[in-house]
C-alpha positions in Angstrom: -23.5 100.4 -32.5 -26.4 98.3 -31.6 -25.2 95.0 -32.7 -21.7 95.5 -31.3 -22.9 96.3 -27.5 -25.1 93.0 -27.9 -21.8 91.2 -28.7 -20.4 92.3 -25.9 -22.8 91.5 -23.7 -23.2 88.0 -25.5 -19.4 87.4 -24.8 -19.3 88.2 -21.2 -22.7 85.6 -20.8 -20.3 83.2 -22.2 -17.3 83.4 -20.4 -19.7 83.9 -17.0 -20.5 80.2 -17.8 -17.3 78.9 -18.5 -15.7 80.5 -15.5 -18.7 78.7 -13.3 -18.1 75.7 -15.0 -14.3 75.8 -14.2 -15.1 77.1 -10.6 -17.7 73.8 -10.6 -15.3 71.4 -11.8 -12.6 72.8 -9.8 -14.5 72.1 -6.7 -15.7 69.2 -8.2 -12.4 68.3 -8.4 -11.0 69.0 -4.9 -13.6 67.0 -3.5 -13.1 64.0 -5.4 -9.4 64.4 -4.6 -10.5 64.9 -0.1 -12.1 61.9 -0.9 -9.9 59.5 -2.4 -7.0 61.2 0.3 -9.8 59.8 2.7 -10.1 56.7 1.2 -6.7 56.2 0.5 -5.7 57.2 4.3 -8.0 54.6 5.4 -7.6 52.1 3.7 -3.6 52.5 4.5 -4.4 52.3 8.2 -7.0 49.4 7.9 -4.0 47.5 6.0 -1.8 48.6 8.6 -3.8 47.2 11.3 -4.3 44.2 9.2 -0.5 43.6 8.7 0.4 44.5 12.2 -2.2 41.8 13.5 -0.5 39.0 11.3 2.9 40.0 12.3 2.2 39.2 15.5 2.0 35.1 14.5 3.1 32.9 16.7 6.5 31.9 17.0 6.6 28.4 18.2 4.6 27.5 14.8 7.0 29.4 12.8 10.4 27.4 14.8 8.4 24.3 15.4 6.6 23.4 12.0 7.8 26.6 9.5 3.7 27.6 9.8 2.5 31.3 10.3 -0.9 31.8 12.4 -2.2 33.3 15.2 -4.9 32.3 17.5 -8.5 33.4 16.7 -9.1 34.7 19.8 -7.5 37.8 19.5 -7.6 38.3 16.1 -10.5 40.6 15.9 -9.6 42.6 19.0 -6.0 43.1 17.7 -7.4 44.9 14.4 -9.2 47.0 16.5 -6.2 48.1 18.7 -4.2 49.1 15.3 -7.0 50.7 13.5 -8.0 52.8 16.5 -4.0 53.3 17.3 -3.4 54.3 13.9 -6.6 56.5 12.6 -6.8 59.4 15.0 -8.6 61.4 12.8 -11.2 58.5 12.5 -14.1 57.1 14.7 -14.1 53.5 13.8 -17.9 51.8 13.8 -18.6 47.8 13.1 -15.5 46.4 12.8 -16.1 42.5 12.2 -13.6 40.1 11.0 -15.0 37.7 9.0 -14.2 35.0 6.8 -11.2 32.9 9.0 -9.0 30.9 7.0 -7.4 28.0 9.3 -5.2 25.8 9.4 -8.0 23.1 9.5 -8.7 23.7 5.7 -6.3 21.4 4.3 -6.5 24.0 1.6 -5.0 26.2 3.4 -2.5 23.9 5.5 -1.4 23.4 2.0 -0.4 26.6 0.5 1.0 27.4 3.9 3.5 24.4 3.3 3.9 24.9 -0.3 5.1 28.9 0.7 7.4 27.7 3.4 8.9 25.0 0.9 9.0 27.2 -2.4 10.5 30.2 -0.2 14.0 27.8 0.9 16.6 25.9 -1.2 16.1 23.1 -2.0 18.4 22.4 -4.7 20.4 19.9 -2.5 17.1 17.7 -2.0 16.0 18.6 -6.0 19.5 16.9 -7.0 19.3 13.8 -4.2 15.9 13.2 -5.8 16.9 13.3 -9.1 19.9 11.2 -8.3 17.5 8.6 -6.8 15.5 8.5 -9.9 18.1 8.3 -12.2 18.9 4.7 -10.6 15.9 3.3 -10.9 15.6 4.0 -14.1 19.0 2.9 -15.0 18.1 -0.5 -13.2 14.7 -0.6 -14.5 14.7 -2.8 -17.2 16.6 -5.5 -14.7 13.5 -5.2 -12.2 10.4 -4.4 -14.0 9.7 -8.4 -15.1 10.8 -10.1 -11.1 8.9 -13.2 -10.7 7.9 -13.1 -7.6 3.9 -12.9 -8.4 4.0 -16.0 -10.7 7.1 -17.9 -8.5 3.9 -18.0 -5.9 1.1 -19.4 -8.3 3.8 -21.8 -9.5 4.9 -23.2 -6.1 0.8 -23.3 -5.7 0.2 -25.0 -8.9 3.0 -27.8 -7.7 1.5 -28.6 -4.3 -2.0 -29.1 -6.3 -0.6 -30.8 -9.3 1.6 -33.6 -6.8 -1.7 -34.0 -4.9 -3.5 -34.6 -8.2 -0.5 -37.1 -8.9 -0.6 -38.9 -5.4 -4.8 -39.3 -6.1 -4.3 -40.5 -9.7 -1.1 -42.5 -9.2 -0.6 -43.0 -5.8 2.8 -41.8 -5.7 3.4 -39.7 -2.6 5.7 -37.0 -1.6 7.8 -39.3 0.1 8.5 -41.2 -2.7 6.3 -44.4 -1.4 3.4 -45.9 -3.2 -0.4 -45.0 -1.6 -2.1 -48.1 -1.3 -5.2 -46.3 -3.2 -5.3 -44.7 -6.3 -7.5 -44.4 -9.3 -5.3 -45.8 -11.9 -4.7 -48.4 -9.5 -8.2 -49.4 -8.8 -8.7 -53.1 -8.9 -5.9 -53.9 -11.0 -4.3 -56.4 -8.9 -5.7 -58.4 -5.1 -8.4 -58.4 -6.3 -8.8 -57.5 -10.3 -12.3 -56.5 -11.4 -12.4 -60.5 -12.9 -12.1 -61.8 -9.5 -14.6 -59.3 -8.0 -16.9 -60.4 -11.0 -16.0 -64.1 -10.6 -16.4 -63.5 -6.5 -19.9 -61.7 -7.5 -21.3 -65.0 -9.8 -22.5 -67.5 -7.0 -25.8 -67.0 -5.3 -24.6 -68.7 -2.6 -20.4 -67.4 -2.4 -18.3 -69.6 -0.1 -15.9 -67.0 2.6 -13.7 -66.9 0.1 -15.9 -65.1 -2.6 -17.5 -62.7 0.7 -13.6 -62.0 2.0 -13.2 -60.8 -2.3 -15.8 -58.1 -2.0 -15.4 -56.9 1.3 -11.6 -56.2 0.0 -13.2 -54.8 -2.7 -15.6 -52.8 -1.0 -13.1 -50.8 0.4 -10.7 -50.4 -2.4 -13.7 -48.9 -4.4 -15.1 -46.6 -1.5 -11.5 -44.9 -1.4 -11.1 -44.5 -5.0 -14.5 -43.0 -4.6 -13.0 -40.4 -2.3 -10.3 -40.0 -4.5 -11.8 -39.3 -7.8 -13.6 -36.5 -6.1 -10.4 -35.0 -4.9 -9.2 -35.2 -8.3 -11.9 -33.1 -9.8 -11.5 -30.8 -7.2 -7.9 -30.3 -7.8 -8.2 -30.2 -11.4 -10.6 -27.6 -11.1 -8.4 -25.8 -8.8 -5.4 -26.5 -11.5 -6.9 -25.2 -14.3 -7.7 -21.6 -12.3 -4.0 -21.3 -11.2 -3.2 -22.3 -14.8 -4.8 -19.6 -16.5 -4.0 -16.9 -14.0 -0.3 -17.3 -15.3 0.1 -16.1 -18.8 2.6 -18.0 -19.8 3.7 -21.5 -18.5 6.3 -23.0 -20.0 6.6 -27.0 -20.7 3.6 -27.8 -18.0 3.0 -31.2 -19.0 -1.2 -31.4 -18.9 -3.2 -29.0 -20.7 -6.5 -27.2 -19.1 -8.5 -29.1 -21.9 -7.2 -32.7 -20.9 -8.2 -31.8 -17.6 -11.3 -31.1 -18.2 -11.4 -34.0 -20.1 -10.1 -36.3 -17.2 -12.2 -34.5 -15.1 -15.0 -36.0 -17.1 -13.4 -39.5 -16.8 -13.0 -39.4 -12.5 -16.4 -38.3 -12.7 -18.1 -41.3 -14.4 -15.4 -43.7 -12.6 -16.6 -42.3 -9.0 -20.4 -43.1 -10.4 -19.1 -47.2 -11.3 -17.2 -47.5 -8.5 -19.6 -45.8 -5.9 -22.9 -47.9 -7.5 -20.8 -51.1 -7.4 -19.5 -50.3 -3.4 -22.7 -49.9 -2.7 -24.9 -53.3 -4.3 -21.9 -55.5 -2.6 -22.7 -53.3 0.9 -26.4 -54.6 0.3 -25.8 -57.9 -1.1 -23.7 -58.9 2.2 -26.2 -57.8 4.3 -28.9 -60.0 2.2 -26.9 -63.6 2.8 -28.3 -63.8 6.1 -31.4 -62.6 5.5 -34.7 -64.5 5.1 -36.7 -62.5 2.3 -35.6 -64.0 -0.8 -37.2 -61.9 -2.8 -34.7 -59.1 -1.5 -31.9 -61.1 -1.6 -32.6 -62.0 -5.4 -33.0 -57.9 -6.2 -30.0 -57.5 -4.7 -28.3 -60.0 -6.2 -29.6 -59.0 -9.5 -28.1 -55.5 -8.9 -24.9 -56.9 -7.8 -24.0 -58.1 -11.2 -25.3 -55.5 -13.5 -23.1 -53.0 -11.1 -19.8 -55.2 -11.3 -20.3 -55.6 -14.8 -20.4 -52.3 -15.6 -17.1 -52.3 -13.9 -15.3 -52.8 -17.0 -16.3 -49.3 -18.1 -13.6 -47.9 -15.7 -11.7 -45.7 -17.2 -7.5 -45.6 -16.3 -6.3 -43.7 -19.4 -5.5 -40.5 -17.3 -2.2 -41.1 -17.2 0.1 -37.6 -15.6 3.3 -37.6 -15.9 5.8 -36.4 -13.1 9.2 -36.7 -12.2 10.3 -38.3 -8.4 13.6 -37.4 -7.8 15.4 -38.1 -4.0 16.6 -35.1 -2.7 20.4 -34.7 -1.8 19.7 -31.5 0.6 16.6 -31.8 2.4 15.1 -27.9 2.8 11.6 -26.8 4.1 10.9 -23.7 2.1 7.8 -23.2 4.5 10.4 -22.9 7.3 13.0 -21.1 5.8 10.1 -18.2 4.8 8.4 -18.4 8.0 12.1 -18.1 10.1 12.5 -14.4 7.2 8.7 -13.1 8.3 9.7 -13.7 11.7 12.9 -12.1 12.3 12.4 -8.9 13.5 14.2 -6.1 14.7 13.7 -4.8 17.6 11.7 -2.2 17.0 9.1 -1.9 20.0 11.6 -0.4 22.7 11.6 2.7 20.0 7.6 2.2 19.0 5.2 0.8 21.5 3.2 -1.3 21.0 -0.4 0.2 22.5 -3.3 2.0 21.1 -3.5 5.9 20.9 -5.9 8.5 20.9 -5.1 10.5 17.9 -8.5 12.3 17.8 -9.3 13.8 14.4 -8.2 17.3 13.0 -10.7 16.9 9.9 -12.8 14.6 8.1 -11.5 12.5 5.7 -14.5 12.5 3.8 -14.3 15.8 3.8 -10.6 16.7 2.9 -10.7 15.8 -0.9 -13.3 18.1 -1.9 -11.5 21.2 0.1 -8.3 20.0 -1.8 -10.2 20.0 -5.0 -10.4 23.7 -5.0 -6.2 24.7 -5.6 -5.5 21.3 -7.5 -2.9 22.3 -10.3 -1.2 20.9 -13.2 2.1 20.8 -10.9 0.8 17.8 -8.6 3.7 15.9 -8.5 5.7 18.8 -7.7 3.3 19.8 -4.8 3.5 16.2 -3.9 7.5 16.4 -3.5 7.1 19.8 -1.9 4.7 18.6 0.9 6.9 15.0 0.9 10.5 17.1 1.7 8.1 19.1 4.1 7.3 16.5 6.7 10.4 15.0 6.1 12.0 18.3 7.4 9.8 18.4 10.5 8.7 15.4 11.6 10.3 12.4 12.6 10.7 9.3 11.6 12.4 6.0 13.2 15.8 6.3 12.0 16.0 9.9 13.3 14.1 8.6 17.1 17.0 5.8 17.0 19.5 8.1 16.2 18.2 10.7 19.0 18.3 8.1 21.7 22.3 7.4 20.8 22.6 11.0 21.5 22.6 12.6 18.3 21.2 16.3 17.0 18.2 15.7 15.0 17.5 19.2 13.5 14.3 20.5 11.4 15.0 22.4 7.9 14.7 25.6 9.4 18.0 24.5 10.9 16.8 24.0 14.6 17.1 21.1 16.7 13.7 18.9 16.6 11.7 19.1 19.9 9.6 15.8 21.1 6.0 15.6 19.9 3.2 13.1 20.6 4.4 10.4 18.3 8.2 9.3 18.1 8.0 7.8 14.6 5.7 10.4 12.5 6.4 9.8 9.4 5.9 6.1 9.6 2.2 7.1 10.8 1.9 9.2 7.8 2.7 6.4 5.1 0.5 3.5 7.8 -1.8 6.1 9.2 -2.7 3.4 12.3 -2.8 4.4 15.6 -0.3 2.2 17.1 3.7 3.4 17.0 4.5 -0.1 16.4 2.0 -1.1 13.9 3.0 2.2 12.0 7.0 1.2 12.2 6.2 -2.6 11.0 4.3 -1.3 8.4 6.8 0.5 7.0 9.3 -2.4 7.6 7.1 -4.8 5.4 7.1 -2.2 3.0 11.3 -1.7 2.7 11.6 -5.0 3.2 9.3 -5.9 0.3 11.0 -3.1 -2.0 14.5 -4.4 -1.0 13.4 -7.9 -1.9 12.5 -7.4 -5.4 15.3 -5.1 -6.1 17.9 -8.2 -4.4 16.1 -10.7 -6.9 16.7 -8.3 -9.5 20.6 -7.9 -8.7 20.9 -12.1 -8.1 19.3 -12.4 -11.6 22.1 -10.4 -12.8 24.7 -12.1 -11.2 25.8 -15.1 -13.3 27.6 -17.1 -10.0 24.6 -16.4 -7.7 22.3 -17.3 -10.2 24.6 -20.5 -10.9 24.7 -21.4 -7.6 21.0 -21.1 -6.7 20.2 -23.7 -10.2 23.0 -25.8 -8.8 21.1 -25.7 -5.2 17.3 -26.0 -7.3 18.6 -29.3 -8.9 19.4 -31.0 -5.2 15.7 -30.6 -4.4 13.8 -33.7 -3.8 10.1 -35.4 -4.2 6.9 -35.6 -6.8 8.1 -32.7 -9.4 6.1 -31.3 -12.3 8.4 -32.3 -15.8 10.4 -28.7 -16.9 9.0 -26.5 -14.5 10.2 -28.2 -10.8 13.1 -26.8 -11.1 12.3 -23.8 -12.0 9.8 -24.1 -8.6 12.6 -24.7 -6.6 14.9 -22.3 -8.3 12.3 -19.5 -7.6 11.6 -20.7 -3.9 15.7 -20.4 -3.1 15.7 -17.0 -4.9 12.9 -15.5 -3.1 14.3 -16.6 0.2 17.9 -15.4 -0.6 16.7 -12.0 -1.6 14.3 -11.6 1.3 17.1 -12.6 3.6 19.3 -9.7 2.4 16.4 -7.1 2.4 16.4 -7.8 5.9 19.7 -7.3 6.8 19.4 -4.2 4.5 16.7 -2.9 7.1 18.6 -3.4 9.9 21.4 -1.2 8.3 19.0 1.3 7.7 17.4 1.6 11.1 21.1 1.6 12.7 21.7 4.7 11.1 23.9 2.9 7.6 23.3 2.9 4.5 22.3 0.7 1.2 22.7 1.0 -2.8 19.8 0.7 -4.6 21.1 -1.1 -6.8 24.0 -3.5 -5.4 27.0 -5.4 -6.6 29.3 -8.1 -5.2 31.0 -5.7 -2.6 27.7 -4.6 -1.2 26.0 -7.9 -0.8 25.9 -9.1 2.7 24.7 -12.6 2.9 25.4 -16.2 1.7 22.8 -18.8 0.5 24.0 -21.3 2.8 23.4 -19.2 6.1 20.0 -18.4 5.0 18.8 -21.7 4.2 20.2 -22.7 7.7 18.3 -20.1 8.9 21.4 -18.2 10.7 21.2 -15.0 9.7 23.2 -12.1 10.9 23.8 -8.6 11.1 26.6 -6.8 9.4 28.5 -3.8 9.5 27.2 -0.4 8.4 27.7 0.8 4.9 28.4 4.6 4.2 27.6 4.7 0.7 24.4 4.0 -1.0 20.4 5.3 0.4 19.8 6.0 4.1 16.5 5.2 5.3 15.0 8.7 5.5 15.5 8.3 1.2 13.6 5.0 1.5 10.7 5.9 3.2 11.1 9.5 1.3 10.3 7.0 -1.7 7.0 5.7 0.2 5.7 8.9 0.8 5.4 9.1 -2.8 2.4 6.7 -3.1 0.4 7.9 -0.6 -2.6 10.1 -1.8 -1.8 14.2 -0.9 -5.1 14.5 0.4 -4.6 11.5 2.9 -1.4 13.2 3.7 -2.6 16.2 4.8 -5.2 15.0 6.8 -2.8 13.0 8.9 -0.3 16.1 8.8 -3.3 18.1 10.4 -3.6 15.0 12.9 -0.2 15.4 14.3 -0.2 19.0 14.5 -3.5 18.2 16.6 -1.8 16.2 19.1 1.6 18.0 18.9 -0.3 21.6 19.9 -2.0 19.7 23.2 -5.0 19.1 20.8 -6.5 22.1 20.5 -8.5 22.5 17.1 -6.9 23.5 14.5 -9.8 25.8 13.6 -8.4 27.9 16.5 -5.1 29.1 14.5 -5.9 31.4 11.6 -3.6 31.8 8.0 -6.3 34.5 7.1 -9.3 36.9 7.4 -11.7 39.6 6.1 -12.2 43.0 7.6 -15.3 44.9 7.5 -16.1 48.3 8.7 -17.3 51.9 8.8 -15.5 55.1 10.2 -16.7 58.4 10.5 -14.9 61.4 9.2 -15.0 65.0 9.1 -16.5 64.6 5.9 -19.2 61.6 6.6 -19.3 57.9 6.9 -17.1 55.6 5.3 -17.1 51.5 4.4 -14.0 49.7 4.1 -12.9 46.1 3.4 -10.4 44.1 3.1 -8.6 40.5 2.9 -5.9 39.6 4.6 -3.4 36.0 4.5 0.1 35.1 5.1 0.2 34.0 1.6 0.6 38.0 0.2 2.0 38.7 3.5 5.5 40.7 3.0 
């Protein structure tokens, strides 16, 4: 009986324990459960207040530019009003806001722009793009070899070689003989014999003196030349070897050299001999004989060593009389200067654009959300400012009376600049400066894809050899023409890439890549230097897809810092540090049950 009331007794110990460790872990249990209710309540109404304060962004960003941010100055205070609105039950204590994201982290300009850009559809732009790049490289094989690079160290290599021919043969430009050269150097009135006869006597008669003073100056000029000559062989071989390939050029670099050689010595005899008959006819009426026999003694060892000059540098050329007379320097000068008018629509006067960021500075924040998908952040921020700022074609457009309208579909409002995106592909502070610089630019693209078509085009190209073959003057053997050729091509394509950017700046349009019916110009007008205007064209690339094309090659983190720039000037320059894209909250409330710390980050980028 014994051993069965200790059981008993052992068994109620037992389940004593077990029901206070229930009754523990129950409580244990409930408390956890107030406390994560707490928690969960406050951290519901901090995110509350924290939403509510970003909701309240401001709406001229979001209509103006497609950003979302709110000013900093009520940032903090607006938190507060929420939290305290919403947590009745709570005494909030050291609230702070911390951490301010802004819009002058490019960082965080960027990932506003890329969730504005990624959030809209842009399939209609994706396919324009694509469309654009399909051209090119459809047409790439046609432009990716344009001479235009070696066409100017040819044209450079001619002037220098028919200088080099007009100091070593003495034929001119003009087709007319120099009365100087170096292969002509005492060959005839008077020969080296008759300087060397005129030289003999002690005592020369006027005729002998009249012989070397003739001679005198025939060997000071060849002097003269035969310095020019190395110089422009030097100058020859450099331009030379800069080309890869030259065709037909009708003097190596190794004969030069060795010619060089040659002027070299012949500008030592020459210059020796000029000066012992200088000194000998200043001796004859001298009394110190034994000056006048040193000199004479010098005199003929000099104009002996005459017959050491050297005249086997022959170089060949080609003269040829012109039957159309054209000055290429004219012709180009007349294309660099016509202009149009662009300053009525871009002023020409220095701004204050102030800064919005460092440059120095703007890489190293970017470095930080770089991605494998940089081209596509590239195009994204690239159809952004397109979207919202303006360029010249839209300003032209605007003062004709036209809707300019922003991608969120409203009409654009005036900012500090008229032509912004020109500034953001220039980035100078003058309108007109910015506008020009684009210019050179579309003119410069236009230009090499217009070669590119006229190489194409078997009775342009025709015409322009036909034209090449007229030309006139000292030419180099097999490549003159091809000088002249290139000279008349460059000017014929220029001349058309600048009627192609007045189209585009009156609001028309051009192909890429053109054919006969698209082709505006004739050779004849532009070597006459009487270009004009044409009528618009609807098919083909407006500007705004040109200049969408220069966007392209400038740097992202350049961009953005002259994005921040206008957004600067635009917003009555107040600093961009001042309109926040995201915070921290920090805290403490007391509840029934204690204190409690809370934090918290906040941006527009999880904002829904």
């Amino acid at each position: 009986m014994k051993k069965k009331g200790a059981l008993h007794g052992s068994m109620t110990v037992f389940f004593s324990l077990i029901f206070l460790v229930m009754i523990a872990f129950l409580t244990s249990l409930l408390a956890f459960g107030h406390y994560q209710i707490t928690r969960t309540r406050i951290r519901r109404d901090v995110d509350a207040a924290a939403w509510s304060t970003l909701a309240e962004y401001r709406q001229n960003w979001v209509s103006e530019y497609g950003l979302y941010c709110l000013p900093e100055d009520q940032v903090e205070q607006t938190v507060r009003f929420y939290l305290d609105e919403n947590a009745e039950a709570y005494q909030v204590q050291n609230l702070t806001v911390t951490g301010l994201k802004t819009l002058q982290e490019p960082r965080e300009l960027q990932k506003q722009i890329l969730s504005f850009m990624r959030e809209r559809g842009i399939g209609t732009i994706v396919e324009e793009i694509l469309q654009t790049i399909g051209w090119i490289q459809e047409k790439e094989e046609a432009v990716e070899e344009l001479p235009l690079e070696d066409l100017q160290n040819l044209e450079e290599i001619q002037e220098v070689y028919a200088g080099l021919v007009q100091c070593v043969e003495g034929v001119m430009q003009s087709g007319s003989q120099a009365p100087y050269s170096i292969r002509g150097m005492l060959v005839r009135e008077p020969s080296i014999h008759e300087v060397q006869q005129a030289a003999a006597p002690k005592n020369p008669v006027l005729e002998d003196i009249a012989v070397l003073e003739k001679a005198y100056d025939a060997m000071e000029q060849t002097a003269v030349l035969c310095d020019q000559a190395v110089a422009l062989a030097s100058e020859l071989i450099q331009k030379l070897e800069a080309i890869e390939k030259v065709e037909n050029f009708p003097v190596t670099c190794e004969q030069l050299l060795a010619y060089q050689e040659i002027w070299q010595n012949n500008r030592e005899l020459v210059s020796e001999a000029a000066v012992t008959i200088r000194n000998w006819l200043r001796q004859l009426d001298g009394e110190n004989e034994a000056m006048k026999e040193q000199a004479y003694t010098e005199l003929i060892q000099a104009v002996t060593r005459l017959n050491q000059y050297d005249r086997s540098t022959p170089l060949p050329y080609e003269y040829r009389e012109a039957t159309s007379a054209w000055d290429f320097g004219r012709i180009l000068s007349y294309l660099r200067g016509y202009r149009v008018d662009i300053e009525a629509l871009a002023p020409d006067a220095e701004l204050d654009l102030g800064t919005a960021e460092a440059e120095n500075e703007t890489e190293d924040s970017l470095q930080e959300i770089t991605t494998d998908e940089g081209f596509w952040e590239q195009f994204l921020l690239g159809e952004y400012c397109l979207g919202f700022f303006w360029n010249f074609s839209e300003n032209a457009a605007a003062h004709r009376g036209e809707n300019i309208y922003t991608l969120r579909g409203e009409e654009k409002n005036a900012h500090f600049l008229r032509n912004e995106i020109e500034y953001l592909i220039v980035g100078a502070n003058n309108e007109y400066r910015n506008v020009d610089g684009v210019r050179t630019r579309l003119v410069a693209l236009r230009t090499a894809l217009n070669i590119g078509y006229l190489l194409t085009d078997t009775q342009k190209r025709t015409l322009i050899a036909e034209m090449a073959a007229a030309t006139g003057g000292v030419l180099l053997p097999g490549i003159g023409n091809g000088i002249a050729f290139g000279l008349i091509l460059l000017a014929w394509g220029w001349g058309e890439a600048v009627i192609d950017y007045q189209t585009l700046t009156e609001g028309g349009a051009v192909p890429l890549w053109k054919d006969e019916a698209s082709w505006k110009t004739d050779l004849n007008s532009i070597l006459a230097m009487q270009i004009e205007g044409s009528e618009q064209e609807e098919e083909g690339l407006a500007y705004k897809q040109y200049v969408r094309l220069l966007l392209y090659t400038v740097d992202e983190s350049v961009l953005l810092n002259r994005v921040q720039t206008l957004l600067y000037c635009n917003e009555g320059r107040r600093d961009l540090s001042g309109w926040v894209t995201g915070f921290t909250v920090e805290g403490s409330m007391q509840g029934e049950s204690g204190w409690w710390n809370w934090s918290g980050e906040y941006a527009y980028e999880t904002f829904s």
